[in-house]
Backbone as JSON, one array per atom type, in Angstrom:
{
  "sequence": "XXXXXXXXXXXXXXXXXXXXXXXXXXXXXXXXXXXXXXXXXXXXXXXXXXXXXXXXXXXXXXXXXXXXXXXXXXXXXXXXXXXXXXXXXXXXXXXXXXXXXXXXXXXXXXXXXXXXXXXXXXXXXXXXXXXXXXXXXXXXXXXXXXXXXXXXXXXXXXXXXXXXXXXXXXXXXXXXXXXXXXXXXXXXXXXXXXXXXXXXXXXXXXXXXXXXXXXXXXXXXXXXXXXXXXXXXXXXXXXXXXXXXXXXXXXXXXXXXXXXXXX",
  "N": [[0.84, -1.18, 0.0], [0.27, 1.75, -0.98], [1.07, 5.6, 1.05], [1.06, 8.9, 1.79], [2.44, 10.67, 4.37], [1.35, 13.68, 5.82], [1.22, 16.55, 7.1], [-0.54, 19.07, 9.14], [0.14, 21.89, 11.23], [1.3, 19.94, 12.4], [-0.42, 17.56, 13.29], [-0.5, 14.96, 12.22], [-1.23, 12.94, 9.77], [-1.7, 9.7, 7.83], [-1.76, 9.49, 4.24], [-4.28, 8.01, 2.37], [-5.02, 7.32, -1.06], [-8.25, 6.05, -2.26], [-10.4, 3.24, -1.94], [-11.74, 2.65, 1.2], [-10.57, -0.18, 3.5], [-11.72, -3.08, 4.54], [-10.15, -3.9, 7.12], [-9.3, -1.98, 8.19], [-9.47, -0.25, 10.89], [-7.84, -2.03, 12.23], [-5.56, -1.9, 11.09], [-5.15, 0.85, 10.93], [-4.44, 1.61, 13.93], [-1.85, 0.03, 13.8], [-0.55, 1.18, 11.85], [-0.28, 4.0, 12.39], [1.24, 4.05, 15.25], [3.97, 5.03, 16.63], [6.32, 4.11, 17.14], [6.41, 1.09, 15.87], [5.23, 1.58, 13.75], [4.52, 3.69, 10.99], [4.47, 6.31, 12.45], [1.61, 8.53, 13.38], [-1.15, 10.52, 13.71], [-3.3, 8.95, 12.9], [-5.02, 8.02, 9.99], [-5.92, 8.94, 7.16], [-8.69, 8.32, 4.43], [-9.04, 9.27, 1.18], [-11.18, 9.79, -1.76], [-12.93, 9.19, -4.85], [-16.06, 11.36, -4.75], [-19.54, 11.37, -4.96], [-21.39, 13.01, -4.57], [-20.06, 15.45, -3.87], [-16.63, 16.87, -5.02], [-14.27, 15.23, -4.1], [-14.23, 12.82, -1.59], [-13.5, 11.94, 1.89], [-12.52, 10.3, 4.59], [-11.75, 9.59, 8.09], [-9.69, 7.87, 10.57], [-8.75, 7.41, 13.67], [-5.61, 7.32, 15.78], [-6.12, 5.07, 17.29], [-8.18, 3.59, 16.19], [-10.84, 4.13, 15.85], [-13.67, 5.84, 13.78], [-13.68, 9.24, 13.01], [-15.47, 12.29, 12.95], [-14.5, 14.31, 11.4], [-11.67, 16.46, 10.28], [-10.21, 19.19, 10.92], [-7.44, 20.07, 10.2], [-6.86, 17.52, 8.81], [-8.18, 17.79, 6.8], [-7.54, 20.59, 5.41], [-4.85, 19.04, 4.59], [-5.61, 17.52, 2.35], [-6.8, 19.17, 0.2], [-4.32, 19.82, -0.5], [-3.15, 17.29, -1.08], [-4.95, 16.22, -3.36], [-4.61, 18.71, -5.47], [-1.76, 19.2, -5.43], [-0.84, 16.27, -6.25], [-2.31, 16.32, -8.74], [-4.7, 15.24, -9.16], [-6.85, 16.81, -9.81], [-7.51, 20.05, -10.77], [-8.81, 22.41, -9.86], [-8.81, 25.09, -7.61], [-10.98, 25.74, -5.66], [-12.6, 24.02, -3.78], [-14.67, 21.2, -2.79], [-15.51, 19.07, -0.24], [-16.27, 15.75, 0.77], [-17.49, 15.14, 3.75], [-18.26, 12.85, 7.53], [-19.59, 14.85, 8.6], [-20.81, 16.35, 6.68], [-20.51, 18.38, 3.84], [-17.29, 20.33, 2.91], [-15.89, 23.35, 2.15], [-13.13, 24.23, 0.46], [-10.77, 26.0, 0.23], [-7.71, 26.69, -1.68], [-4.66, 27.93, -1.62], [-1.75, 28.87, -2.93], [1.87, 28.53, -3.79], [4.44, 28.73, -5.63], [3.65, 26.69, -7.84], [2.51, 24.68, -6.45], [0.14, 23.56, -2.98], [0.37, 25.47, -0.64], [-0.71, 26.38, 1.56], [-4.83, 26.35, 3.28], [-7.86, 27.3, 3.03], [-11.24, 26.8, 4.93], [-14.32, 26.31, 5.03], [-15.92, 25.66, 7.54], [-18.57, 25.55, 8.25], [-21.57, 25.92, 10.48], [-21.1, 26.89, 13.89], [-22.44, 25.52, 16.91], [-22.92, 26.36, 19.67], [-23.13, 25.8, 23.67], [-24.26, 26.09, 26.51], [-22.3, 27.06, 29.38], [-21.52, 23.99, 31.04], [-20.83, 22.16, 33.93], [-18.48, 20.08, 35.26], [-17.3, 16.69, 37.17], [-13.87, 15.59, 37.14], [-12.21, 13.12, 37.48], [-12.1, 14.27, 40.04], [-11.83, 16.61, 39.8], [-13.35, 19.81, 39.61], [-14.38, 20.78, 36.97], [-14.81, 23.58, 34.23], [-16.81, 23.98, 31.69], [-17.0, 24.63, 28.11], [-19.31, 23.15, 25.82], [-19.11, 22.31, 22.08], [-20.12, 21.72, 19.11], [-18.79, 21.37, 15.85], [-19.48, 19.57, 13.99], [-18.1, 17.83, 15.02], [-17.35, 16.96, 18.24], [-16.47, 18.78, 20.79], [-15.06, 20.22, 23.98], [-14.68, 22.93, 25.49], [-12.48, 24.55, 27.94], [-11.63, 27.1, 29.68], [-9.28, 28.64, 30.54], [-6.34, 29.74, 33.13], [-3.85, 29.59, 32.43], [-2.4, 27.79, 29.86], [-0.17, 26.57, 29.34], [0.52, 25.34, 31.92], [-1.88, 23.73, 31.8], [-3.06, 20.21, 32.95], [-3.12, 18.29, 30.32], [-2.96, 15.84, 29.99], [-3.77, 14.53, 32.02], [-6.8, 15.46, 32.79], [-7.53, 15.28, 30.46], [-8.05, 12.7, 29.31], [-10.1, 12.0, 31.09], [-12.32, 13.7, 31.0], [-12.89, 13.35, 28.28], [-13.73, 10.58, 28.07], [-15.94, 11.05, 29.96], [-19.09, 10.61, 31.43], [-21.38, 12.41, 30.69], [-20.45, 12.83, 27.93], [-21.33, 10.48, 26.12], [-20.35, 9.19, 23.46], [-17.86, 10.23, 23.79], [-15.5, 13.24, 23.47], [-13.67, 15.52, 22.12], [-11.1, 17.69, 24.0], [-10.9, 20.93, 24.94], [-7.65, 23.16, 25.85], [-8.0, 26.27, 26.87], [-6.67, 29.38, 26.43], [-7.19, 32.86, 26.69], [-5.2, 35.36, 25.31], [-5.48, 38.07, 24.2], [-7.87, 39.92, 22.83], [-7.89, 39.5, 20.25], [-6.36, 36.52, 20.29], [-5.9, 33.48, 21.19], [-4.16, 31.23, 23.63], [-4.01, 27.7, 22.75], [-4.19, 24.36, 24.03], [-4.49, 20.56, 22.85], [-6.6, 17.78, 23.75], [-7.16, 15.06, 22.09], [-10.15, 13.34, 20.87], [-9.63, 9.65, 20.59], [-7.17, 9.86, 20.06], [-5.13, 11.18, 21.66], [-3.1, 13.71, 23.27], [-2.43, 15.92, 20.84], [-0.59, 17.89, 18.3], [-1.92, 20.4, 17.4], [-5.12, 20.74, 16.48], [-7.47, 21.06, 14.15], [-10.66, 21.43, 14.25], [-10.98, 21.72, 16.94], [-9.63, 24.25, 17.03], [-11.63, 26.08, 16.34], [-13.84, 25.47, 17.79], [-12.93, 26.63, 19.98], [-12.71, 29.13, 18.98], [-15.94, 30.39, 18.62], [-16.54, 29.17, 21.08], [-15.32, 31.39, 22.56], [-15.98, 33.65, 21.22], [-18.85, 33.49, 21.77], [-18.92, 34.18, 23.99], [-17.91, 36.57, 24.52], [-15.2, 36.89, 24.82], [-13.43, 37.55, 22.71], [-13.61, 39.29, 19.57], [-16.86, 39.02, 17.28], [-16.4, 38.03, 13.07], [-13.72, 39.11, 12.92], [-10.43, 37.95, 12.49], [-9.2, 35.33, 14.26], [-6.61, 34.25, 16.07], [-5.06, 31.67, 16.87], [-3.02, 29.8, 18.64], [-1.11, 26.98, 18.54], [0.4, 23.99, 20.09], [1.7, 23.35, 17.71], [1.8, 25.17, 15.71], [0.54, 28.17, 13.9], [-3.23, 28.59, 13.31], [-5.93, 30.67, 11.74], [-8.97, 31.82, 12.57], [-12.01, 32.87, 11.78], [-15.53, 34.08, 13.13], [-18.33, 34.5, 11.79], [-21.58, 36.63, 12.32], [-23.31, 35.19, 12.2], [-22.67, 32.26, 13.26], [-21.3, 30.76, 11.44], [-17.97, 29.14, 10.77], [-14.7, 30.19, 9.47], [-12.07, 28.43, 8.86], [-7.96, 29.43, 8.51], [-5.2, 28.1, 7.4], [-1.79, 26.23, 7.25], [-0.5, 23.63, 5.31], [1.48, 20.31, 4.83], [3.48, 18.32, 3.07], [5.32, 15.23, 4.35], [6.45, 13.12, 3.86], [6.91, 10.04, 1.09], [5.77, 6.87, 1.44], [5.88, 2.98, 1.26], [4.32, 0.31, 2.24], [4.11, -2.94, 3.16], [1.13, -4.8, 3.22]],
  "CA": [[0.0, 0.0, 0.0], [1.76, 3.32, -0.94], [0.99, 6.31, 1.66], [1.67, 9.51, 1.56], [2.47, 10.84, 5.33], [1.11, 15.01, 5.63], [0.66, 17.21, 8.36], [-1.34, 20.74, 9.68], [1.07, 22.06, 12.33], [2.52, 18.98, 13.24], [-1.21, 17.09, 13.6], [0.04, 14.13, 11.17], [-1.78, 11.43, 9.41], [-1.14, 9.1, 6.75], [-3.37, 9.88, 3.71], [-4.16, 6.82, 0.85], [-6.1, 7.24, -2.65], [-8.61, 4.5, -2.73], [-11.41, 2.94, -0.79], [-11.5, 2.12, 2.75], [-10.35, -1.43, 3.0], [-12.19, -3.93, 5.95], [-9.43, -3.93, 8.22], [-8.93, -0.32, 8.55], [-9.29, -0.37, 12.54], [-6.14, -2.54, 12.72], [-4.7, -0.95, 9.91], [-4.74, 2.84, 11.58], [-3.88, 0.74, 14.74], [-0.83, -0.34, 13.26], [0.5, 1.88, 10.83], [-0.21, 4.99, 13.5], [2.13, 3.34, 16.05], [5.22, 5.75, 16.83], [7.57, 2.63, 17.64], [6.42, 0.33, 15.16], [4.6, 1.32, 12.63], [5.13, 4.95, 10.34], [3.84, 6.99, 13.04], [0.95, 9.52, 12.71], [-2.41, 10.62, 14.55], [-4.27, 8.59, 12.33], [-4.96, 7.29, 8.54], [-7.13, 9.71, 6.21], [-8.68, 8.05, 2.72], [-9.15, 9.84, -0.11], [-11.99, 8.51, -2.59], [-14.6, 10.4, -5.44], [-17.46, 11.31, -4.6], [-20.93, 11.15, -6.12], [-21.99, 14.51, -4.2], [-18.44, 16.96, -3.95], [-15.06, 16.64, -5.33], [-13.8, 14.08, -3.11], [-14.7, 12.14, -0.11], [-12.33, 11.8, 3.08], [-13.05, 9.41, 5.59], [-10.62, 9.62, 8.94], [-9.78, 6.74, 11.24], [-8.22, 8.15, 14.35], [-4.69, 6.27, 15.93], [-6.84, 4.02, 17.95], [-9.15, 2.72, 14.97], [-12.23, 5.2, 15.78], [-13.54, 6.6, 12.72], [-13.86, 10.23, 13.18], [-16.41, 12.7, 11.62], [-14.26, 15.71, 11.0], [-10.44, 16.86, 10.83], [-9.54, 20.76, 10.15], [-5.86, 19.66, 9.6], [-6.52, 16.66, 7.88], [-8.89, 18.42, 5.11], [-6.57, 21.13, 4.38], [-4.46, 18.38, 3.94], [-6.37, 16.63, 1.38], [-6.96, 19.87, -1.09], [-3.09, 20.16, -0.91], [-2.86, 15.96, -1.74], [-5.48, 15.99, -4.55], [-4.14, 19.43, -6.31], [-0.59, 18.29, -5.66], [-0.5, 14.78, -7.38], [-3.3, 16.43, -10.02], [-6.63, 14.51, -9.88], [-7.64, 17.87, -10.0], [-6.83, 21.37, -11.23], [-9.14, 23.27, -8.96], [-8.13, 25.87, -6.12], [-12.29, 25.79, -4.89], [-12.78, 22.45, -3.89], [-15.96, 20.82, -2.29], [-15.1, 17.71, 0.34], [-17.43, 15.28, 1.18], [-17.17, 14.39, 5.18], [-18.92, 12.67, 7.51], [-20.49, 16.08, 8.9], [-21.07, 16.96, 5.8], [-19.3, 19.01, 2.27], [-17.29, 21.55, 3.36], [-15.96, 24.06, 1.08], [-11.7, 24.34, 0.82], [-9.68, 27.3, -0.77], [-6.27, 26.35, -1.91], [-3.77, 29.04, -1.8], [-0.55, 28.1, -3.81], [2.93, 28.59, -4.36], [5.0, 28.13, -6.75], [2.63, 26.12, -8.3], [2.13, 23.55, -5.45], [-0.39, 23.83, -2.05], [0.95, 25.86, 0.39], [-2.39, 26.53, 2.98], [-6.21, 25.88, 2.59], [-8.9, 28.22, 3.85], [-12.1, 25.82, 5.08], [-15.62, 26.63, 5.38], [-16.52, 24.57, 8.64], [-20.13, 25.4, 8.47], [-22.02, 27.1, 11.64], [-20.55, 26.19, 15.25], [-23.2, 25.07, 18.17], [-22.1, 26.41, 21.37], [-24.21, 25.22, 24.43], [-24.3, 26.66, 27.75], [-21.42, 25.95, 30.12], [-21.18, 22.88, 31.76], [-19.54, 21.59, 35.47], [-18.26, 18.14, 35.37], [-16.2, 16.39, 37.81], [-13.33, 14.86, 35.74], [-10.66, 12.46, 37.6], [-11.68, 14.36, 41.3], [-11.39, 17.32, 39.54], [-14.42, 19.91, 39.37], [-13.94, 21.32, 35.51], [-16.11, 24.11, 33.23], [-16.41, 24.29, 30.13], [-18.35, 24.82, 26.97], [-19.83, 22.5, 24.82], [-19.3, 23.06, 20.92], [-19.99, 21.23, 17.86], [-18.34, 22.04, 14.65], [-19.64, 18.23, 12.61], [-17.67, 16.78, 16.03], [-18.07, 17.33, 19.69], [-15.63, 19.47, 21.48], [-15.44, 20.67, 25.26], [-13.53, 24.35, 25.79], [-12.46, 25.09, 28.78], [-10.88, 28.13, 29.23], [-7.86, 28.72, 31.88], [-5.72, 31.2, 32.85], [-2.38, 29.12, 31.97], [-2.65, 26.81, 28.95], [0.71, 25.77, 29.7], [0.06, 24.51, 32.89], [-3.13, 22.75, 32.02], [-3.02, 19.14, 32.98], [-3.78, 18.16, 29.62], [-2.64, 14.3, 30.14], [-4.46, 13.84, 33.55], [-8.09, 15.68, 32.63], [-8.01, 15.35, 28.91], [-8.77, 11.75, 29.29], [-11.23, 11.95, 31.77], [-13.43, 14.43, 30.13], [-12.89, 12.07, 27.12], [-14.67, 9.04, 28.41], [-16.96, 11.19, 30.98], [-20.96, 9.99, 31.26], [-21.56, 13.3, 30.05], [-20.14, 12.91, 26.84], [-21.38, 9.04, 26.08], [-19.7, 8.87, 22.5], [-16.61, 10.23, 23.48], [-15.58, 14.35, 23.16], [-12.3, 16.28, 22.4], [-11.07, 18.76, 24.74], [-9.35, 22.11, 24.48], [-7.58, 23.79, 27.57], [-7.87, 27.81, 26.39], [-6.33, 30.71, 27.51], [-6.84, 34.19, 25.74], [-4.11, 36.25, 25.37], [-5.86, 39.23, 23.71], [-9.0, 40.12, 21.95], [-7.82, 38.66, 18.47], [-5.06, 35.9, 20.19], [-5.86, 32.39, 22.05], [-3.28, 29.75, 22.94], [-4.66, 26.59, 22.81], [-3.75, 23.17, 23.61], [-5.8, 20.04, 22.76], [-6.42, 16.22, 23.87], [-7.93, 14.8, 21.04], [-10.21, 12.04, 21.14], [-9.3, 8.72, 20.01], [-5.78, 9.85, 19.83], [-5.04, 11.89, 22.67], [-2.61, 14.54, 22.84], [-1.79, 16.5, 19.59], [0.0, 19.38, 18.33], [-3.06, 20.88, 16.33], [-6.79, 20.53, 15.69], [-8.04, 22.53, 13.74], [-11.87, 21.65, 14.66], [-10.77, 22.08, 18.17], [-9.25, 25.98, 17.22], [-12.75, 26.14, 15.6], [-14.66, 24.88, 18.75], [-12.45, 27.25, 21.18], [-12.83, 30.94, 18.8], [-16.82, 29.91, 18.74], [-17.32, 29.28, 22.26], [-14.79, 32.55, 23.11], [-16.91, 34.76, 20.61], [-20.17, 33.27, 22.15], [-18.5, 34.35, 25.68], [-17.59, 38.48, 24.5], [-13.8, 37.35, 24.98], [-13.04, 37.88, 21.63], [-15.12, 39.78, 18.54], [-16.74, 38.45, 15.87], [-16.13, 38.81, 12.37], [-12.54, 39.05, 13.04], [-9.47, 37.11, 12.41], [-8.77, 35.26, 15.56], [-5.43, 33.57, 16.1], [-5.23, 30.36, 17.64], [-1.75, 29.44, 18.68], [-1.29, 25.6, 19.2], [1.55, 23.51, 19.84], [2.6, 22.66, 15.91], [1.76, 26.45, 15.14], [-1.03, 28.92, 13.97], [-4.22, 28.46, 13.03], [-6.65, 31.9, 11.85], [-10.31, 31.36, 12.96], [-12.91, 33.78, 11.5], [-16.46, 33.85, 13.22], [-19.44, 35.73, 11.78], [-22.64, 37.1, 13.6], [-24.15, 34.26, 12.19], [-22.09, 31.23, 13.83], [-20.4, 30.14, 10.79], [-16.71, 29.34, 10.88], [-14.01, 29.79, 8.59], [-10.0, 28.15, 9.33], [-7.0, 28.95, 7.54], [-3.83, 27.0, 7.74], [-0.76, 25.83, 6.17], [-0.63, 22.17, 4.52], [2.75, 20.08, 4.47], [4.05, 16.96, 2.49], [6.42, 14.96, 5.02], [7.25, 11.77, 3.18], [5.66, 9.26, 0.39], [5.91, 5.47, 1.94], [5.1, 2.12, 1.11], [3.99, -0.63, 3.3], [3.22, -4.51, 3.14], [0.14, -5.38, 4.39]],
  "C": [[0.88, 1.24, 0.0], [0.45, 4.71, -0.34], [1.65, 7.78, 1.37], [1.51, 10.72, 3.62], [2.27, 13.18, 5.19], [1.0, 15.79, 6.78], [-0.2, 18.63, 8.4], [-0.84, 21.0, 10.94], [1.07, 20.99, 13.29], [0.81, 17.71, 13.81], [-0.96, 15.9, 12.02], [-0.68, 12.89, 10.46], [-1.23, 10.64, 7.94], [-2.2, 8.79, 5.28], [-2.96, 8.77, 2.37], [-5.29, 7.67, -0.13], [-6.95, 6.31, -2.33], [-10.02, 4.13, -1.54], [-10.91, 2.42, 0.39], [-11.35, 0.65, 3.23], [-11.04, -2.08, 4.53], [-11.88, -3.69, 7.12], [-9.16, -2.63, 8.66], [-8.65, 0.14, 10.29], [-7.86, -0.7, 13.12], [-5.79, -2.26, 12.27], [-3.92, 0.15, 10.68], [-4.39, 2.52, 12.6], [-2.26, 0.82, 14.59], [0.46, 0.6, 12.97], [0.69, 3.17, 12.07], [0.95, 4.78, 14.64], [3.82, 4.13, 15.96], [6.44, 4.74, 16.45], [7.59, 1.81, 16.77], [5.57, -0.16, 13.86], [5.33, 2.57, 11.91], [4.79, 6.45, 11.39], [2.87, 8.41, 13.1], [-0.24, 9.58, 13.71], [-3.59, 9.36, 13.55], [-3.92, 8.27, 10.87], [-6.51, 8.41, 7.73], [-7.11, 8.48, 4.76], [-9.41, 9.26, 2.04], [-10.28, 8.9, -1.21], [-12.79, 9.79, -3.54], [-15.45, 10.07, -4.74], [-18.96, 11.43, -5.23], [-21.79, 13.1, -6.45], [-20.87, 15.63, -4.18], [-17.88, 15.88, -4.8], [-14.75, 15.44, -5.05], [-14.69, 13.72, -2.13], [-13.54, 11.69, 0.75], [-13.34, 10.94, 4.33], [-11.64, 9.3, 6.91], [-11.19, 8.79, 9.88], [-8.18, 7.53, 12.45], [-6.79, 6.67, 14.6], [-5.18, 5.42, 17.26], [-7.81, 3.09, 17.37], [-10.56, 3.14, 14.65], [-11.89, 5.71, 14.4], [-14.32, 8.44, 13.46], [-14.5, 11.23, 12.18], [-15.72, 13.65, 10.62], [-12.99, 15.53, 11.07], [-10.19, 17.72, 10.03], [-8.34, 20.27, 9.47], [-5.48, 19.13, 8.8], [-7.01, 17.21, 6.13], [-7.88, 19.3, 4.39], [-5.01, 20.04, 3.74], [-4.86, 17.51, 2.38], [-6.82, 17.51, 0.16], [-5.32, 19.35, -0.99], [-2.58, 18.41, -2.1], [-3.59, 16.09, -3.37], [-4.96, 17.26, -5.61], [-2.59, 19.26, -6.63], [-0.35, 17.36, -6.56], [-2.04, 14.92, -8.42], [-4.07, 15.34, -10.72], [-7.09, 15.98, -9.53], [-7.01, 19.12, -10.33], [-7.85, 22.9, -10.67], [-8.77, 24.03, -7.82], [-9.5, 25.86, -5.71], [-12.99, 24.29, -4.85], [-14.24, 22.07, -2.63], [-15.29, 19.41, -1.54], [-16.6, 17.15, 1.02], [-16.99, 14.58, 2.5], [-18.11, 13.32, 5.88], [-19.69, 13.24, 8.39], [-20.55, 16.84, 7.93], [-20.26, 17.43, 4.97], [-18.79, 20.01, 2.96], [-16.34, 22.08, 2.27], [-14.42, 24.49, 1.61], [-11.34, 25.18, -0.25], [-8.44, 27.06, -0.74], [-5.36, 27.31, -2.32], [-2.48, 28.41, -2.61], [0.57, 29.37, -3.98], [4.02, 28.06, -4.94], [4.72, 26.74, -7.48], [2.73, 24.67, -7.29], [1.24, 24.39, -4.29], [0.14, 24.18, -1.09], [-0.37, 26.14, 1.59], [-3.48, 26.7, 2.35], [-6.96, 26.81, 3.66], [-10.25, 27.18, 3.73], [-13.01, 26.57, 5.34], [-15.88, 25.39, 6.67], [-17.95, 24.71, 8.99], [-20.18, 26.33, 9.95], [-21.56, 26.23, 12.91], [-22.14, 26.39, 16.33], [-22.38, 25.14, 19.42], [-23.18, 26.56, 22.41], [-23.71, 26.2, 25.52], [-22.84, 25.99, 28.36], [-21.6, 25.19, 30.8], [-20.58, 22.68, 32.93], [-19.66, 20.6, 35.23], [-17.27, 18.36, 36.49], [-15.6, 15.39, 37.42], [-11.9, 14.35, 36.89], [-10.91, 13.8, 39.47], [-11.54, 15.87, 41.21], [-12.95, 18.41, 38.89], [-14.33, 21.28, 37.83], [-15.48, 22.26, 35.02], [-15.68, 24.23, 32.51], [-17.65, 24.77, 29.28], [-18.24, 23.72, 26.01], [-19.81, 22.66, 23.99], [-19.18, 21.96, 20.4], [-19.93, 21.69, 16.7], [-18.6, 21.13, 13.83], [-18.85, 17.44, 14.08], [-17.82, 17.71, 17.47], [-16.93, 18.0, 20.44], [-16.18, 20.18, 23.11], [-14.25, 21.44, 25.34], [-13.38, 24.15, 26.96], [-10.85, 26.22, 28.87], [-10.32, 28.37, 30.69], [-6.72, 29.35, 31.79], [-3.91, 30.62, 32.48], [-2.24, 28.11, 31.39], [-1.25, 25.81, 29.39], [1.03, 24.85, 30.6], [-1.06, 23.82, 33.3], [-2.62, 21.23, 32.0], [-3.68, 18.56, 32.06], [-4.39, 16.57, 29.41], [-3.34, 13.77, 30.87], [-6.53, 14.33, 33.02], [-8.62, 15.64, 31.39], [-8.77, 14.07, 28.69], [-10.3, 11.17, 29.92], [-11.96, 12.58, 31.06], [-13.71, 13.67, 28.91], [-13.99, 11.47, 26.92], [-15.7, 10.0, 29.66], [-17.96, 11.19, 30.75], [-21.25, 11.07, 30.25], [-21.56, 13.51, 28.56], [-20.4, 11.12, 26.1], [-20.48, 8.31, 24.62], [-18.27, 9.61, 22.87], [-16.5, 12.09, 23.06], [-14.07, 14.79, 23.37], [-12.28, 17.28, 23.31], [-9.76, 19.57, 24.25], [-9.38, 23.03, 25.99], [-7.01, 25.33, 26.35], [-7.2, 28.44, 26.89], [-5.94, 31.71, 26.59], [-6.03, 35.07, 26.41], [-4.62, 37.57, 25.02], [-7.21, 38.86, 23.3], [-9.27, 38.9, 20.09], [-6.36, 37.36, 18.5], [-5.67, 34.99, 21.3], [-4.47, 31.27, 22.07], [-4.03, 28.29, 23.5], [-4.1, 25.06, 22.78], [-4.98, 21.86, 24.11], [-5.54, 18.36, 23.29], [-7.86, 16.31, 22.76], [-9.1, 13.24, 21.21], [-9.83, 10.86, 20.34], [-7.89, 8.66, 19.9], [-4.74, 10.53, 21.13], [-4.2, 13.4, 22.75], [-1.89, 15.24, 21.23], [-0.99, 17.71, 19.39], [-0.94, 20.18, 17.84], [-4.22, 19.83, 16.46], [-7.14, 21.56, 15.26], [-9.71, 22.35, 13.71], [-12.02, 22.08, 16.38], [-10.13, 23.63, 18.19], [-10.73, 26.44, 16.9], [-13.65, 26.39, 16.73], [-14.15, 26.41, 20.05], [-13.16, 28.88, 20.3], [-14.49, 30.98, 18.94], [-16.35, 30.25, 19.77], [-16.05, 31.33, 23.16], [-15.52, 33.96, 22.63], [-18.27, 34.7, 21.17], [-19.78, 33.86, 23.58], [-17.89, 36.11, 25.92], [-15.58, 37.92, 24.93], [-13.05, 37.43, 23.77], [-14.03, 38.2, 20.34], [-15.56, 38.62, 17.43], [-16.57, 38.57, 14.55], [-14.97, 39.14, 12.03], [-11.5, 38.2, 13.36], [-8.93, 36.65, 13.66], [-7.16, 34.39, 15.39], [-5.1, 32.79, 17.11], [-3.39, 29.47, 17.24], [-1.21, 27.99, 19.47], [0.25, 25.52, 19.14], [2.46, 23.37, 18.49], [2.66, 24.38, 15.59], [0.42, 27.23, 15.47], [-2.07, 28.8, 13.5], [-5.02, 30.14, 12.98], [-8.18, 31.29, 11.56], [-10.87, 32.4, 12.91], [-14.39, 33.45, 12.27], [-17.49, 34.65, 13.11], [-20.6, 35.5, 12.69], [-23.35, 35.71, 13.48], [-23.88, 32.48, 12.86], [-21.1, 30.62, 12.85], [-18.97, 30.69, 10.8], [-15.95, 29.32, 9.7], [-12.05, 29.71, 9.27], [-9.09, 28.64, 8.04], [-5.68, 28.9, 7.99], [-3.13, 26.56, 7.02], [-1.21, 23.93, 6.12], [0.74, 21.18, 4.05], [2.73, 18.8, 3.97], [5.48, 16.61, 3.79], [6.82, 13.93, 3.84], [6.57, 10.94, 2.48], [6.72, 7.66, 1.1], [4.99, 4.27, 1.09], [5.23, 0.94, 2.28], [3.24, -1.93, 2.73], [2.28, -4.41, 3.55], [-0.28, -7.0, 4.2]]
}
């Protein structure tokens, strides 16, 4: 099977052409595997679609399939305009929260960053849980996947390892919910770091920068309408949110390495 390994500040998966093959669970299992496989958050496919452009299907590095990935999509204009099954910069993806709508910026005639339509964000009331002993608030947001903000006055010193999991797996959340530990720096500047679900810590999400400028614009700590800047571990992320809830990301798009693998 030939791979082609990509990242969105440092949030890495391993993206194929082709349909989704049976085993896929143990597959993304496998191949994901730091130590002994190619290592990556996960396994994106690539496939046509009937309804958009493409179709992307993501299988997290535990074998969950996952509905959404900011990082991985702008990955996936950069793959398909790159190795030219297509000659579009306005591309349509088919997820499984739906088409969302990718702008391919370019240089020197290759994909350098993708601007995403993520559709309208759902931000709920805040929440108290008690997570691991630990009595946590947050906000609730869905961007096509389920995210829990919580916002704290020292991202750096959020216990992301110890409460990321708990909130994870907590009753509350019965399928399972990413978390992001916030902390605004300014009006138009968050830094953000995320436990992901299914995979756990990352350097980047970009439905989780999505989930945080949302519930910070729903909360008056930052405007709407205006370019927010969401500063994760891998890098930056710019998170637009109009009056109306809809989000737009934009983000760079990298080629690490093309692989092949037995299976």
């Amino acid at each position: 099977m030939h791979f082609t390994k990509m990242h969105g500040l440092g949030n890495d998966y391993l993206y194929v052409f082709g349909e989704v093959p049976e085993d896929v669970e143990e597959l993304s299992r496998r191949l994901s595997d730091r130590h002994f496989g190619a290592g990556s958050d996960g396994m994106i496919y690539i496939s046509p679609s009937s309804v958009a452009d493409f179709k992307m299907r993501i299988f997290n590095a535990d074998g969950s399939e996952a509905l959404m990935c900011g990082n991985g999509i702008r990955c996936v204009g950069k793959y398909v305009y790159d190795k030219g099954y297509t000659r579009k910069t306005a591309l349509r993806i088919e997820t499984l929260s739906g088409i969302k709508d990718v702008g391919l910026t370019l240089l020197d005639g290759r994909v350098d960053r993708a601007t995403v339509g993520m559709g309208t964000a759902e931000v709920k009331d805040t929440l108290e849980l008690d997570a691991d002993g630990t009595t946590v608030r947050g906000v609730p947001v869905s961007v096509g996947n389920p995210h829990f903000v919580v916002f704290v006055d020292d991202a750096e010193a959020a216990p992301v390892d110890i409460l990321g999991p708990a909130i994870e797996h907590h009753e509350a959340f019965p399928g399972g919910v990413n978390v992001e530990f916030a902390q605004v720096l300014s009006r138009d500047e968050i830094r953000m770091r995320v436990w992901e679900r299914g995979s756990g810590i990352t350097m980047a999400c970009g439905t989780g920068a999505c989930a945080t400028a949302a519930a910070a614009v729903a909360q008056d700590r930052c405007p709407y309408g205006r370019p927010i800047a969401i500063h994760l571990d891998g890098g930056e992320l710019h998170v637009r949110v109009s009056n109306d809830g809809a989000v737009t990301m934009t983000g760079p798009a990298t080629t690490v390495y093309e692989g092949d693998v037995a299976l």
